[in-house]
Structures are given as structure tokens and as C-alpha cells.
N, C-alpha and C positions, 0 to 999 in steps of 0.2 A: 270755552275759554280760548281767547286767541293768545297767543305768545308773539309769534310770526306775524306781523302786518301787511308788510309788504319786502319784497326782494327786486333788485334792480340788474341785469345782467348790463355788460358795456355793449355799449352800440357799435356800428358799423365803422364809425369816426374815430370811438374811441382805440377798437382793433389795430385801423391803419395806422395809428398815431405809436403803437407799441411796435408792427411790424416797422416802420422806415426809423425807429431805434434801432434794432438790431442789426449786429455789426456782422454776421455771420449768416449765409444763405442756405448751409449746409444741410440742417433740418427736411426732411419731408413730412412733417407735421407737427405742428405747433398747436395739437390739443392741450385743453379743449378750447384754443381759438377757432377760429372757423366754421363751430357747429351751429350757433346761432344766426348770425347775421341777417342771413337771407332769409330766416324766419320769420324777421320783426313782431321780437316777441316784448309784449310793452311791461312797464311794468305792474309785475306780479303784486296782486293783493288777496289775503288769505280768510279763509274763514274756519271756524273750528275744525269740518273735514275741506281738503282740497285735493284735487285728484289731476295728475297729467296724464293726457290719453293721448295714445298716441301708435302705429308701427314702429314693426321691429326697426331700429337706423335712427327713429323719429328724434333719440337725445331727450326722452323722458325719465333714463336713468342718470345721464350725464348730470342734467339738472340737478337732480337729487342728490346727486354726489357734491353738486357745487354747493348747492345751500348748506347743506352739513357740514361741510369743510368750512365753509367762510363762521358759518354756525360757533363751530369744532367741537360739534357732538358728538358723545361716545358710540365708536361698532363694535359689532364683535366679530366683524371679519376684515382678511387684507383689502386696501384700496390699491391698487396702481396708481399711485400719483404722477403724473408726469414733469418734465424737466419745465415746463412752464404753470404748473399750476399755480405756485403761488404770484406769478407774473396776472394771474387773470382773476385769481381773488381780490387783488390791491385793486380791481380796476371795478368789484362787486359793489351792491349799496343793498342795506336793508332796514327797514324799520322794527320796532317792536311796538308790542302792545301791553307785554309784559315783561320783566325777565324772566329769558326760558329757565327752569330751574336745573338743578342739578339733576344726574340719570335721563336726562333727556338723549334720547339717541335713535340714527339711522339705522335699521332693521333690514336687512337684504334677505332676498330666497337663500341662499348658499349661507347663511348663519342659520336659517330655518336648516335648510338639508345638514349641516353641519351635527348642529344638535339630535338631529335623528339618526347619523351614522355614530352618532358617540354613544348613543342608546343602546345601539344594534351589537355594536364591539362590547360594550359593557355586559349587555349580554352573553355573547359568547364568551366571556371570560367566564361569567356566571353557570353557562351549563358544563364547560370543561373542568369547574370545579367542583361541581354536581357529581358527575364520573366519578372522581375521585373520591368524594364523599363514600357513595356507596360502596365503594372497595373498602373506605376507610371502617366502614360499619363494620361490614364483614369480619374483617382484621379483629377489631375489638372485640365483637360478639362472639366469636371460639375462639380468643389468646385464652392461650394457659398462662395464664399471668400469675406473678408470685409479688408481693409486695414486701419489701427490705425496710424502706426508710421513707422522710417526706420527700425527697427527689422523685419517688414513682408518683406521688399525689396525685398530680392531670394527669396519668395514664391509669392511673388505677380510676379518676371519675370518668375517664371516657368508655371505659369497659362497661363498667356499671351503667352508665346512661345506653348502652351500645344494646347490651343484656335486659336494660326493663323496657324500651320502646321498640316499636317497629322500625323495619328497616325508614320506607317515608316519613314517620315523627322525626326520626336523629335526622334525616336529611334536610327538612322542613326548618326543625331547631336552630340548626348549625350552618344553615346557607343563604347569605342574601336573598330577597324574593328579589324575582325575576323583575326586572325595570320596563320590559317589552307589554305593557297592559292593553296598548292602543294599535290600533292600525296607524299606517303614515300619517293619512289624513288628521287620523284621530289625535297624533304626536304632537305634529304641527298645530291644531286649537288648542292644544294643551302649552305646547311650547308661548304661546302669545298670550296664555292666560298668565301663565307664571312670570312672564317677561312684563306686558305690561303695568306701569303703575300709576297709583290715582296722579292728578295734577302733571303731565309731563309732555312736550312735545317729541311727538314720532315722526318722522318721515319713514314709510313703508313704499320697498322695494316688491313689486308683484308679490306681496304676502300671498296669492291666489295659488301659487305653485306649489304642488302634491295636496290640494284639497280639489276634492269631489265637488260638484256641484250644492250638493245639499250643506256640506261642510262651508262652503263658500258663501252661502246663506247664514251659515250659522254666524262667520266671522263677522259678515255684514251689519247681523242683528247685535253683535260682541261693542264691535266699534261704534255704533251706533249709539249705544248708551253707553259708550265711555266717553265720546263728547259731548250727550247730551248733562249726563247727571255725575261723570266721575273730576271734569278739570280736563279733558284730554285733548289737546289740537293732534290732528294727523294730518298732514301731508303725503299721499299715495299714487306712485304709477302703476299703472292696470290698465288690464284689459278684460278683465270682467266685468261681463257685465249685472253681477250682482253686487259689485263694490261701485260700479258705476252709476248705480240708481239708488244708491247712499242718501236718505231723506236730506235735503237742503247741502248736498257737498254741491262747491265751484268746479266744475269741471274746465280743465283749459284743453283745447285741444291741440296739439303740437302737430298736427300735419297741415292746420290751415294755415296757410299765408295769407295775412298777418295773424300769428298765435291769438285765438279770442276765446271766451267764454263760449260754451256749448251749452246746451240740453242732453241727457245720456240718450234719449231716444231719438236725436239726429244722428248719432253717430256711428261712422258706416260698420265698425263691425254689431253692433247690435241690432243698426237694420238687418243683418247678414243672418244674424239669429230671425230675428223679427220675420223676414221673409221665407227662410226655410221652415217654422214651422207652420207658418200660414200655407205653403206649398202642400205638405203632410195636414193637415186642419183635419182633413175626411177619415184619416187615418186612426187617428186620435176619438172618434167617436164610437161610443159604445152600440155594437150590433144588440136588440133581444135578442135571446139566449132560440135556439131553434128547438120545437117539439122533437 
């Protein structure tokens, strides 16, 4: 599904024509002017996956910040917007293919890590009241408890429950299960299972950050059939190169001037892969086993 057709950034002309308006020289940065220009990056047309490749500096998250904004697709983390952003949306163009629908939203690593420090804290609240718990058993399981009236009720059933189970069953019973089931990695696939949904456009910020390689496959394989068969357009900056050889995504790549379509297997960090293990090739072969 495409949502996203095409996005249009302002040009070179269009830039100067905003700077010799203003009336104040005061500024030493007027982001995100100045990031593109000297790119010449033409206009953006999308396909179900779309990926900006690019070094760190390159303004392949800038991007994604800008289409989302002009978008104003839901985060769930803070943006820094700056004192001209909306000065450089007005001067933005984009097409559709559809209306993006609602719940469409840009995704960053730091809502990924975010989510997983909430996990972690949740936890620990969770084993400091485990502690507790088992004191609490304790307590119960030898009170000399004497029962007057219905005011003792819950403490006369927490005796009794305290007195016919194990110290672990009353723990088990009475305390939330632990939320910590996954490794990071593991959080993070989990975090984008639960996040993504069917029919919605995404822009992903290096989703690739705290997964493993093999995890980073998995995501591949994830996305993969969520725009094949769920409705799903994605828009992705990355540097993996297992989100990079994404079956039929448009790669653009932001370090050439002029911004153009790529292949993932021209692209110098993946030659970088590509060469170092050809380097090691002899490495990698299995010796017979010696008498």
C-alpha cells in the first residue's frame, strides 16, 4: 500500500528567498535550512518500503522528522522543533496515494529504548514488592490472630491463604508476573509487534538499534510482510544492512550528490561488510576433524 507518494523539500531558490526575508541576522542556525541544499535531493517518490541511507551528519533523520511533521503523524517521543521549523514546512509539498489513516506514526530508537526502560523500572518495582511479599507471608503464617468482627475479614483470609499454601504459591498469587520475559533485543521485536498495525503508515527511525543481528533479520522478515500482505507503507533510515536488502524497498541514498536511488549492494557501508568477510572467507571454512 502506498499512503506517501511523493514529498517535495524546498530548493536552493526557494531557501534564499526565506533568508533575504529576514529581518534579523542574529541566528547561527536556521535548521533545518541549510541541511539539504547542497544535496540536491530531487523529489522523493515512495514505494511501500522506502529506506534513507545514509552517515552519521547525512540528514537522514532530519528527513524523517520533516515528513512527519508536515505529515503530523503521532510520536511517542519529544521532537526539538526549532524556532524555524514551521517557516520550512510552509515551503514542504507532498502527494498522496491515499489518505494516511489515523495511528499512522513516526517511530524513533529512543521510544524503542524508552519502552524498554519502562519495562525494566516496572520491574524493579515488581521484585521490591516481592520482598515484601514474602515478609508479608511470613507475618501471616504465625499471627496469633484472634477474629472479633467483619472488620478483621481480609486479614483473617490472608492468614488462612498464608497457612494452607507455600511460602512461593502466596507469592506467585498475590504479585504481578514479572514484565522482564525478553532480552533487549528480544523487547524491542516485541515492542514493534505490539506497536505496529495493520493498514498504517510508519516512518522508522534506525529501528535496527539494540537488536542483534539475527533479531535484525527477524525485523526484516516482520516488515516485510507487513507491506507485503498487512496494508503497511514504511519509510526507514538505516544502516543495516539487513533492513537494507528489504525485497523491492527504494533506497535513496543521502551521501550522493545529487541524492539518487541506490542498490543496498553498492552501498559503501555494506561493501564494508561485503569486503571484510570475503577478507576472513578462509576463516569461515570448515577444517575435517583430525584423527
Amino acid at each position: 500500500m502506498v499512503f506517501l507518494s511523493s514529498f517535495t523539500l524546498p530548493d536552493e531558490d526557494a531557501e534564499w528567498d526565506f533568508f533575504i526575508k529576514q529581518k534579523s541576522r542574529a541566528y547561527s542556525t536556521y535548521y533545518p535550512f541549510q541541511v539539504f541544499p547542497q544535496k540536491h535531493v530531487p523529489q522523493l517518490t515512495f514505494e511501500p518500503i522506502t529506506i534513507f541511507y545514509g552517515d552519521n551528519g547525512s540528514g537522514k533523520s532530519t528527513l524523517l522528522n520533516v515528513i512527519a511533521e508536515k505529515l503530523k503523524l503521532a510520536r511517542g517521543t519529544l521532537y526539538n522543533r526549532s524556532s524555524f521549523e514551521e517557516d520550512y514546512l510552509a515551503l514542504c509539498d507532498f502527494a498522496l496515494g491515499a489518505p494516511v489513516p489515523a495511528g499512522s506514526a513516526v517511530i524513533s530508537s529512543d521510544e524503542v529504548f524508552d519502552a524498554m526502560l519502562s519495562t525494566r523500572a516496572l520491574n524493579q518495582q515488581i521484585d521490591r514488592r516481592r520482598d515484601q511479599m514474602f515478609d508479608d507471608y511470613l507475618d501471616n503464617k504465625f499471627a496469633t490472630f484472634q477474629y472479633h468482627d467483619l472488620s478483621d475479614f481480609d486479614a483473617l483470609k490472608k492468614v488462612l491463604e498464608a497457612r494452607r499454601k507455600t511460602q512461593s504459591r502466596y507469592v506467585r498469587d498475590n504479585l504481578a508476573k514479572n514484565a522482564r520475559e525478553f532480552s533487549n533485543g528480544e523487547s524491542a521485536l516485541q515492542f514493534f509487534k505490539e506497536k505496529l498495525q495493520d493498514e498504517r503508515l510508519y516512518l522508522l527511525d534506525e529501528p535496527e538499534n539494540s537488536l542483534s543481528p539475527a533479531n535484525q533479520q527477524q525485523l526484516a522478515s516482520d516488515l516485510t510482510d507487513r507491506a507485503r500482505f498487512f496494508g503497511n507503507q514504511f519509510v526507514i533510515a538505516t544502516h543495516s544492512p539487513f533492513l537494507l536488502a528489504l525485497p523491492h524497498a527504494k533506497i535513496y541514498d543521502l551521501d550522493r550528490v545529487p541524492v539518487a536511488p541506490a542498490r543496498w549492494q553498492d552501498l559503501p557501508e555494506v561493501q564494508t561488510y561485503a569486503q571484510f568477510f570475503a577478507d576472513h572467507a578462509s576463516e569461515f571454512r570448515k577444517e575435517p576433524p583430525h584423527d
